[in-house]
VOLUMKOL-573269 format. One line per field, with one value per residue (C-alpha): x, y, z; residue number from 0; residue in one letter. Coordinates in steps of 0.02 Angstrom, whole numbers, plus 32768, in hexadecimal, padded with zeros to 4 digits. Example, Ala and Ser with C-alpha at 12.3 -4.5 7.8 and 13.67 -1.06 7.14 Angstrom:
<rs>
u	c(8267,82AC)
v	c(7F1F,7FCB)
w	c(8186,8165)
pos	c(0,1)
code	c(a,s)
</rs>
This chain:
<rs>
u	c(7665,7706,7772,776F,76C3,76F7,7689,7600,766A,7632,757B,75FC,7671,75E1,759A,763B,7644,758F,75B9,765F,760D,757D,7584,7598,764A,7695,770A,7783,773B,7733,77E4,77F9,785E,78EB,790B,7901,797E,79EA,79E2,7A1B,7AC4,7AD9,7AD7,7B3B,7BBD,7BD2,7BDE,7C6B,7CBB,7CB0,7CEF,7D73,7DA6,7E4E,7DA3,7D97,7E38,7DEA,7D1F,7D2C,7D64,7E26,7E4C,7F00,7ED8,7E43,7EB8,7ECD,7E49,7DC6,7D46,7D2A,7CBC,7C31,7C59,7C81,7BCD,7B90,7C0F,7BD4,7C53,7BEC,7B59,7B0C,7B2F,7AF6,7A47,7A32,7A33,79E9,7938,794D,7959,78D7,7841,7883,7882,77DA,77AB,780E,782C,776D,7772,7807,7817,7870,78FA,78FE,7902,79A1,79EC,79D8,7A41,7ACF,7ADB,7ADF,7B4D,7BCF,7BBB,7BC2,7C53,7CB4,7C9D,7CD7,7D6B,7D83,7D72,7DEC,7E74,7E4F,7E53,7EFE,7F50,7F21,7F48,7FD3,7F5D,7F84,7EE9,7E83,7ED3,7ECE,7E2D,7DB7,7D17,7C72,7BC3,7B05,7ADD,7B0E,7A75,7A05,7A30,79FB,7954,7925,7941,78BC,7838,785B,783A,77A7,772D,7788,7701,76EE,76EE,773E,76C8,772E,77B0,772A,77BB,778D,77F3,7849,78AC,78F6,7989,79BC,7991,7A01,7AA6,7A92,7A88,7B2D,7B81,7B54,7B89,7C47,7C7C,7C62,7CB1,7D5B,7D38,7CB4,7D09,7CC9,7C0C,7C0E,7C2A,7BDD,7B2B,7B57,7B8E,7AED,7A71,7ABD,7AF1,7A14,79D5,7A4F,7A12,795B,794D,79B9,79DC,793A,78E2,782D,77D9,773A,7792,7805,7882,78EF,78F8,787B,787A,77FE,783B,780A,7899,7918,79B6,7986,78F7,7970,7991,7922,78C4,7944,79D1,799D,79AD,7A64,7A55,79FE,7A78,7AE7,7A8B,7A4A,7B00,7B1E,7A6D,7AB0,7B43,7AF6,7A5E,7AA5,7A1A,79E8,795E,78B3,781F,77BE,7728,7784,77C8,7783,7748,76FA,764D,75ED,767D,7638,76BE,7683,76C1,76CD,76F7,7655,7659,75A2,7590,7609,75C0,7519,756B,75CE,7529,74C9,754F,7542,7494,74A2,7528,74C0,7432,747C,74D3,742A,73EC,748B,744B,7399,73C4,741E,73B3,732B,73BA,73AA,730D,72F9,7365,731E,7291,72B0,731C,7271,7211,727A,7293)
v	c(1CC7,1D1D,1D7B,1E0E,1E45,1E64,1EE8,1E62,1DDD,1E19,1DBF,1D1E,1D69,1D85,1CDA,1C7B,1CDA,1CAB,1BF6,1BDD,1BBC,1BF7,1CA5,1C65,1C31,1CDA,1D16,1C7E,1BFE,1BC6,1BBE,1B49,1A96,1AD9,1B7B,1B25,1AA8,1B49,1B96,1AFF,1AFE,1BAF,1B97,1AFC,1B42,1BD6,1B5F,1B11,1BA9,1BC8,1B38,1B0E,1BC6,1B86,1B4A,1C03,1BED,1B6E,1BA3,1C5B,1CD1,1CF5,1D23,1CFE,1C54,1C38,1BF1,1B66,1B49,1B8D,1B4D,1BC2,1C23,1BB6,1B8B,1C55,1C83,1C17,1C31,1CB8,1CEC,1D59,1D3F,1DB9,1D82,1CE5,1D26,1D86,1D29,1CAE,1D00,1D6F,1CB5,1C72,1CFC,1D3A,1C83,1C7E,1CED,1CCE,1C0B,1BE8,1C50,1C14,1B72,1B00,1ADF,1B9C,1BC7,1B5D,1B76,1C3D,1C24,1BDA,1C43,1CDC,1C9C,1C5A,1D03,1D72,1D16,1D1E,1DDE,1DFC,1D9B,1E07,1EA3,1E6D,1E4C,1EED,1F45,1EFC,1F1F,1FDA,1FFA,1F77,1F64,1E9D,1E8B,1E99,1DFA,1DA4,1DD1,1D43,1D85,1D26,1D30,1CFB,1DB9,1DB1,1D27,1D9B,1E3C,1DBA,1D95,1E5D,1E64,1DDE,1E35,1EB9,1E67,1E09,1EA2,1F3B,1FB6,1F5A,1FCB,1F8B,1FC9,2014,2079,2096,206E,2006,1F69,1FA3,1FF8,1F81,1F5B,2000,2051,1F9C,1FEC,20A9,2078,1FFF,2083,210C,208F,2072,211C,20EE,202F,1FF0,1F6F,1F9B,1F1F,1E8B,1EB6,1F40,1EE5,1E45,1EA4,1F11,1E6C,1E2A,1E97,1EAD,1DF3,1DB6,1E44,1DFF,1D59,1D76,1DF4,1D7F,1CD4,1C9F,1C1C,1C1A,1B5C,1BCA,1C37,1C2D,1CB8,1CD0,1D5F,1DD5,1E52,1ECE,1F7B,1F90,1F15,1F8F,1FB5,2063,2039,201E,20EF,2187,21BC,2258,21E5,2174,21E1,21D3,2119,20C4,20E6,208F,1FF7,1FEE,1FEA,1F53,1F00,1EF4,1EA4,1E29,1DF6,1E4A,1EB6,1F67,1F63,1F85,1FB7,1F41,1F5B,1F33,1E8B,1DE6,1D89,1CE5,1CE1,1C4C,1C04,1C77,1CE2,1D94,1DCC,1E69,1EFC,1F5A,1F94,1FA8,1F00,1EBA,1F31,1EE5,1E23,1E4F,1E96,1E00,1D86,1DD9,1DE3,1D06,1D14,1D6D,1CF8,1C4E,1C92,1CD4,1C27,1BD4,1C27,1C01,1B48,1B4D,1B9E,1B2B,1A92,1AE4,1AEA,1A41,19FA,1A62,1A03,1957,1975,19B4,1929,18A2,1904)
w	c(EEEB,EED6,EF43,EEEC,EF40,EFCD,EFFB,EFF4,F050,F0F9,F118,F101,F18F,F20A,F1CF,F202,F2A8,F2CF,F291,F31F,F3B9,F43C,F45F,F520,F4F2,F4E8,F474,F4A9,F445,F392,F375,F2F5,F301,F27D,F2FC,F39D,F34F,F30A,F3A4,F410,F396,F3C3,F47F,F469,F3FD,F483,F519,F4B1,F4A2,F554,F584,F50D,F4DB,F460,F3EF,F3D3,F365,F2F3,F301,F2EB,F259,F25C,F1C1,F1D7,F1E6,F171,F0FF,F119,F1A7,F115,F174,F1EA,F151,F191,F24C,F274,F254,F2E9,F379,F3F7,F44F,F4D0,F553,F4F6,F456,F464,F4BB,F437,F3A6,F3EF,F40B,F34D,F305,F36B,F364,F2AF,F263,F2B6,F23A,F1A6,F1AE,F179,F0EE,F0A5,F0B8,F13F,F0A3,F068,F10A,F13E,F087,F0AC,F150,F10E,F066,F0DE,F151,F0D7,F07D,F10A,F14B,F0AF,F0A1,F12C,F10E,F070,F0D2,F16E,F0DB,F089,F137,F15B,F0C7,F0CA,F189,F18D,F255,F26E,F2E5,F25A,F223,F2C4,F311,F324,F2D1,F2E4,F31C,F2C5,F2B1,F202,F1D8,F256,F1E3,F152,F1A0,F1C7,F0F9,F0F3,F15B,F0EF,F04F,F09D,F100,F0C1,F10A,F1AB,F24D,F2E7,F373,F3F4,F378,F2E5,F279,F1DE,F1C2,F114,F17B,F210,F19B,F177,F231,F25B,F1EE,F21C,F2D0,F2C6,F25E,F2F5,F383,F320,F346,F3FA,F41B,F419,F391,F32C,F2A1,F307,F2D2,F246,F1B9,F1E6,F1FB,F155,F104,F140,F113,F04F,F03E,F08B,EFFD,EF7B,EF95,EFA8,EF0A,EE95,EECD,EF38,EED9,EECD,EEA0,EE68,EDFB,ED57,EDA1,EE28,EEBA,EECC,EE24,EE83,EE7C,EF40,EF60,EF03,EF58,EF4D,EFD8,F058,F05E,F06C,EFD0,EFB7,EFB2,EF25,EE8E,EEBF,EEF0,EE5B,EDD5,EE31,EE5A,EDA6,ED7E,EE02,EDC4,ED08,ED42,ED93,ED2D,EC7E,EC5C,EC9B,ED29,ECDE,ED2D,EDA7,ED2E,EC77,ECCA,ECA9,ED4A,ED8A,EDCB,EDFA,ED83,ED05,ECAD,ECAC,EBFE,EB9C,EBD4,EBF8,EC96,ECAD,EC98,ECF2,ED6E,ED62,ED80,EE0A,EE57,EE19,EE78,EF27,EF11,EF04,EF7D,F008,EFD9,EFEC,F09C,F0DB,F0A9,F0F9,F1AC,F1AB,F182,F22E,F285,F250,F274,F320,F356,F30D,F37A,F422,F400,F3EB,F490,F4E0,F495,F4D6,F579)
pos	c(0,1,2,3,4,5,6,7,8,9,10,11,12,13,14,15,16,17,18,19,20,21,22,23,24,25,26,27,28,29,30,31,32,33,34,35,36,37,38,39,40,41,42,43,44,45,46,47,48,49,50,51,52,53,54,55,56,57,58,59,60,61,62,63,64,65,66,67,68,69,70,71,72,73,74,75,76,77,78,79,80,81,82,83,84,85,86,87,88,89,90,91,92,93,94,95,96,97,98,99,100,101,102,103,104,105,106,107,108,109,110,111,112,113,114,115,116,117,118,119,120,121,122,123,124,125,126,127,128,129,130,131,132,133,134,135,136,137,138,139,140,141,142,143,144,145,146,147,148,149,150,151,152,153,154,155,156,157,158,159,160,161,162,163,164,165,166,167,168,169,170,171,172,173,174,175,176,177,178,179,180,181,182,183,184,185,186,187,188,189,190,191,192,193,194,195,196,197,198,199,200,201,202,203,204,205,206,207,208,209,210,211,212,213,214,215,216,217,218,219,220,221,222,223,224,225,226,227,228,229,230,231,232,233,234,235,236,237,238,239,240,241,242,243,244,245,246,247,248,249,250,251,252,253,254,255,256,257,258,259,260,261,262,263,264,265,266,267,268,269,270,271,272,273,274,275,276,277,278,279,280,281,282,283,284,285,286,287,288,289,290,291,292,293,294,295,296,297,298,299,300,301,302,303,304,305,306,307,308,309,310,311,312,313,314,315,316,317,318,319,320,321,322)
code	c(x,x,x,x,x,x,x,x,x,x,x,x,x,x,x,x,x,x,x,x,x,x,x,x,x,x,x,x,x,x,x,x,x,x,x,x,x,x,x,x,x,x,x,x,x,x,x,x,x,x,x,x,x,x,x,x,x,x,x,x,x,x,x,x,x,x,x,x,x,x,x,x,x,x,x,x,x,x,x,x,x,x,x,x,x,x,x,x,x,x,x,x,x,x,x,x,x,x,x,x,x,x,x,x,x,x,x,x,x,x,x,x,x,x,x,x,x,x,x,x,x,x,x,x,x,x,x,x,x,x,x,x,x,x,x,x,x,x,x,x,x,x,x,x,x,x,x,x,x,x,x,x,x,x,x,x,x,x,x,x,x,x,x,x,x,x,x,x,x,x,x,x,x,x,x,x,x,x,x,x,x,x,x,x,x,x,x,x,x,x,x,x,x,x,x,x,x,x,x,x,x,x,x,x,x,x,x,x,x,x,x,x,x,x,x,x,x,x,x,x,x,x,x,x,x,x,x,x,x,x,x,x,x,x,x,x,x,x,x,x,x,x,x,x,x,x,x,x,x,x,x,x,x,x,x,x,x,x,x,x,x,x,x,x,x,x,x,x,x,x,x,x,x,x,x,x,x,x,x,x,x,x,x,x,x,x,x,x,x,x,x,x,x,x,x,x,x,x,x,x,x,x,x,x,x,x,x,x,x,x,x,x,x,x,x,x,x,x,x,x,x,x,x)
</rs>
């Protein structure tokens, strides 16, 4: 399996929701280990705050004093300075790595974290620099800029890449477009708050640096590339359809940059199936394999469920037989 179906990686969503606990438990439970641990640093590092608030100086993002206290690139991305900051990204890591976390990987997962927050933080480092030297403003030097919203504007890339054409129930809005809604909405709310360069860039930062990572650097053990090279991940997806005429050169200029070559086609690429390259660049027959793959994917999940169903009611009754 690859993650470039990701129109067919859906039946393996519903499966690991149906997999975290008894329906009983409400949507409060199955939080993994890794994001109940996460999320106890989180409070933790904001009770420090609270309590010690000169920590704020050496935890958060001044970018005055990054050099030399360079580590705040890592520590900035954790500190919640706010009540509601801290509530916040507290529940977006907890139900969104409910979701993501057994998917990935408990190592990808974690790895994806700190990539985006070390990123994210960096950029915005870049930026606050930038922002000084063109408005000679020294707050933007000495503003203490930090917060896990970055990471969460990573993970709304990754339900993205993972159940594009999703529909959340109440809004009828399908998940390829959280990330974008996420940026147009903090765009709108800067015209209206006093320091909209506490959040902007850190959730525009976020969002580019979690699709940058995931379409290029995300290593896949089952397959012999990197990223995801499926044209529904294209940067052009992130805007409406009569923006991207306008969009794609430019990405495609960005793309060969960074890999050397010009983007082709999702159906002229070479892929790994089942570790079995799909070569050639037919795209009827790649067509066919791709189809071929989710048909074997869908299979072994539907298989997956009746074996624990059947695990189940085996149980129920050797507990009534003993009983």
């Amino acid at each position: 399996m690859t993650w470039s179906f990701t129109g067919k990686i859906i039946p393996q969503l519903q499966f690991t929701l149906s997999t975290m606990g008894p329906p009983v438990s409400g949507i409060f439970s199955g939080f993994t280990k890794l994001c109940k641990g996460l999320a106890v640093i989180l409070v933790g590092c904001h009770i420090v705050v609270q309590l010690l608030p000169s920590s704020v100086t050496y935890l958060a993002l001044i970018p005055a004093r990054t050099i030399p206290y360079g580590w705040n690139l890592v520590t900035a991305g954790y500190i919640e300075q706010s009540v509601v900051g801290v509530v916040v990204s507290t529940l977006g890591l907890l139900f969104l790595g409910k979701l993501l976390e057994p998917i990935w990987g408990s190592k990808e997962f974690l790895k994806f974290i700190f990539v985006i927050n070390f990123l994210t933080c960096f950029c915005v480092f870049i930026t606050a620099i930038a922002l000084y030297y063109i408005t000679r403003q020294e707050n933007y030097l000495y503003m203490p800029l930090s917060g896990f919203h970055g990471v969460l504007a990573g993970f709304l890339v990754g339900i993205k890449q993972i159940v594009p054409d999703q529909e959340l129930s109440p809004l009828k809005i399908k998940a390829k477009w959280l990330p974008s809604l996420m940026v147009l909405f903090s765009i709108a709310m800067s015209f209206f708050t006093a320091e909209p360069a506490t959040y902007l860039p850190t959730l525009i930062f976020g969002t580019y640096t979690g699709w940058i990572y995931l379409k290029y650097l995300q290593s896949k053990p089952e397959a012999k590339h990197m990223g995801d090279p499926n044209e529904d991940f294209a940067f052009s997806t992130f805007f409406p359809q009569f923006l991207r005429p306008i969009v794609d050169p430019i990405a495609s200029k960005f793309h060969q940059m960074l890999c050397g070559e010009s983007e082709a086609p999702i159906d002229v690429q070479d892929y790994t199936l089942e570790g079995s390259p799909l070569l050639g660049s037919d795209p009827i027959e790649a067509s066919r394999r791709r189809e071929k793959g989710a048909r074997a994917l869908e299979e072994r999940l539907a298989a997956a469920v009746k074996k624990s169903e059947e695990s189940n009611v085996n149980g129920t009754d050797n507990v009534g037989s003993i009983s």
